[in-house]
Phi, psi and omega in degrees: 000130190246078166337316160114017172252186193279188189231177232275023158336144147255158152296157219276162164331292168318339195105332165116315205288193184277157211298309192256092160311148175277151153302325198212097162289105147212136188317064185104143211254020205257200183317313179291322187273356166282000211241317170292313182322310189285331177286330142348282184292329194288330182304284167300319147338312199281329165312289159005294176256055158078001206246019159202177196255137192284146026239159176332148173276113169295071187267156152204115158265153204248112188244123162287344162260154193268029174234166178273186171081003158055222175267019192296280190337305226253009175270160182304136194307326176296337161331123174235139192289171183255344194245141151352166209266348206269346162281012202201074174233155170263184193252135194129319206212141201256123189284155205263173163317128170271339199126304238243120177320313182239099165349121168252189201321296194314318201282332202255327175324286187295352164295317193252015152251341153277354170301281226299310176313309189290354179232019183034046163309139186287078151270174174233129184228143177074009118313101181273123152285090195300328180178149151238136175223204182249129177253148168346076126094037170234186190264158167237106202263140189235151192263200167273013209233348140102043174257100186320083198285344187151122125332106137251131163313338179225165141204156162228079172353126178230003200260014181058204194240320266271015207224357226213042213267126171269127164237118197292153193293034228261152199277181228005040181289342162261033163236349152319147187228356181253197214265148161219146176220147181290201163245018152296292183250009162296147201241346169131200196268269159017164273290043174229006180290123173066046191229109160337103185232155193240093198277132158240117183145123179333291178321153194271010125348287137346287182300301181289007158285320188286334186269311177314336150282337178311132174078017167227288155283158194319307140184167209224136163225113179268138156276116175237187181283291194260149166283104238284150210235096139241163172342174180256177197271348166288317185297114177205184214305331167304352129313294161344288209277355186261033151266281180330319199275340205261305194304300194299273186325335203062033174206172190262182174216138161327288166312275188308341187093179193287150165329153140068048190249128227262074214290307158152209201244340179239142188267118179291064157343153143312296204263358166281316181311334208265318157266015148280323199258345184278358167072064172224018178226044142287121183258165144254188185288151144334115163287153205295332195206164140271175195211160171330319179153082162181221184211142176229190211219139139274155208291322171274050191273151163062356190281340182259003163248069186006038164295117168279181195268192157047239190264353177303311186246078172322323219267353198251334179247336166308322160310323174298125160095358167283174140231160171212155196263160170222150149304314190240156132241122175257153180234132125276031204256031156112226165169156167239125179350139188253112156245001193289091077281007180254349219264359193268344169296273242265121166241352158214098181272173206287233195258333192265320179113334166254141200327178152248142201251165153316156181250344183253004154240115183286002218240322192255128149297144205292336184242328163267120154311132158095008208237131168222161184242112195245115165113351187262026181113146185329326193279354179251007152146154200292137185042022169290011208231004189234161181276356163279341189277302221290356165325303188294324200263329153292309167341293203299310191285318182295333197273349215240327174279332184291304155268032144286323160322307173263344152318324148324336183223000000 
């Protein structure tokens, strides 16, 4: 049966490309780019039968890894999803139970490898798209050795931040002498038995690091910027996301409270609720600096980010005006958009370090025709960056891409 994607050839040794510009490139294969793939197939299918007019769309997607699972495979195995599993889908196909209130990684692995199979999407795996730019008045995706991989008419960035692990310039961080690592490449608890670890970071990354270690290392201290919020125990993503979804409309809702109502900062997972109650997710201020080895606090640490004094924060003035030693610093400190395959477009990105988008697709760029950003976060659409949000948002790019197309012919 002939869908109207491509067909699953690689390119050849030699360099290559496919025979046929494509209608539709797109750039990685994890939740976002699968999410565009099915308004893809769903697209061509309806041509197919008859139920929109042709021709089909010639798609493909281009994944540098030679596994399914977008960046799921390469999280700590404990990593937990915030929403239940029948709450956390991509669209079309409902992810199944785990067993578990909240999925952990492996459980969302085998979801979007079987997503990927169950609609037969065109990836080309263990493909890198190295860059894209404009070839005689198509996109041009190139490998790294600068070999044409494929002509499209549209493409749509897909790649997430997971390539991008941010760590703030915080001073004497190469003079530190033990071990540091991001939450990139943390693997779980395992070679931290009898070890200090200095978790830094807000987020719930942090947090569900900090509880996984608690009762494996020696002792664990988190550090946030701000003093950390959680959630109320009812609340995980499916509160979220009919917030985010309440922010695209413009209007309030009830269940939820006003758009954008500011709920706290961490979700209580099972094992985080579980060292939150056991008092083993008492944080402190961000340390001021590191050290040969360890990290230290100035006596006003945190205080111009609201950490309070005295008895308000006990665990925030034990710290102040110290130093303490650690074995680890782990950073939970986030990613930054992976765009360098962008950079022969975007040669000024705004101010913020991200693209400028459309005001009437948040998903299309504002300065190349035909070039959209799917999946990177909130500034390319509220909760695009989760697997119940980025739907709305495929949805969107694909329908957009679609009448750009028969405009086009």
């Amino acid at each position: 049966m002939d869908t109207g994607s491509a067909p699953r050839t690689e390119p050849s040794a030699d360099g290559t490309a496919l025979d046929e510009p494509l209608d539709v490139a797109v750039v990685g294969a994890g939740q976002s780019g699968l999410a565009c793939g099915y308004f893809l197939r769903r697209w061509a299918q309806d041509v197919e039968r008859g139920r929109s007019p042709g021709p089909a769309p010639r798609f493909a997607l281009f994944d540098a890894s030679s596994e399914p699972g977008g960046s799921w495979p390469r999280h700590w195995p404990s990593l937990r999803l915030f929403s239940p599993a029948e709450h956390s889908s991509l669209p079309g196909r409902r992810m199944p139970g785990s067993g578990e209130d909240n999925p952990d990684a492996a459980h969302v692995v085998d979801y979007l490898a079987d997503y990927e199979s169950r609609y037969d999407l065109p990836v080309r795996r263990g493909v890198r798209v190295a860059s894209v730019s404009r070839q005689d008045g198509r996109f041009a995706l190139r490998d790294d050795d600068g070999r044409l991989l494929a002509l499209s008419r549209t493409v749509v960035s897909a790649t997430g931040s997971f390539t991008r692990p941010f760590v703030p310039a915080l001073p004497g961080t190469a003079d530190f002498t033990g071990r540091q690592r991001h939450s990139s490449a943390y693997t779980g608890p395992q070679g931290y038995a009898g070890r200090r670890v200095l978790v830094v970071g807000g987020g719930n990354s942090g947090a569900q690091i900090a509880a996984d270690l608690h009762g494996s290392a020696a002792a664990v201290t988190w550090a946030t910027q701000r003093p950390p919020r959680f959630m109320p125990d009812d609340v995980d993503g499916r509160v979220l996301f009919r917030l985010a979804s309440a922010r695209v409309l413009g209007r309030r809702t009830e269940q939820v409270g006003t758009p954008g109502e500011d709920l706290g900062d961490i979700v209580a997972v099972p094992p985080v609720r579980a060292a939150r109650d056991a008092g083993a997710m008492d944080a402190v201020p961000a340390p001021s600096r590191l050290t040969a080895h360890g990290a230290a606090w100035d006596t006003d640490a945190g205080r111009r980010h609201g950490w309070p004094s005295g008895a308000g924060a006990p665990a925030a003035a034990a710290v102040r005006g110290t130093e303490q030693r650690f074995d680890d610093v782990l950073w939970c400190t986030g990613f930054r958009p992976e765009l360098r395959h962008l950079r022969p477009l975007l040669q000024e990105p705004t101010r913020s370090g991200r693209p400028r988008m459309h005001e009437h697709l948040r998903t299309a760029s504002a300065d190349v025709d035909g070039l959209y950003l799917l999946g990177y976060g909130d500034w390319c659409g509220p909760a695009s960056a989760t697997l119940t949000g980025v739907g709305l948002f495929a949805r969107a790019t694909v329908a957009d891409i679609e009448a750009r197309l028969r405009d086009d012919h």
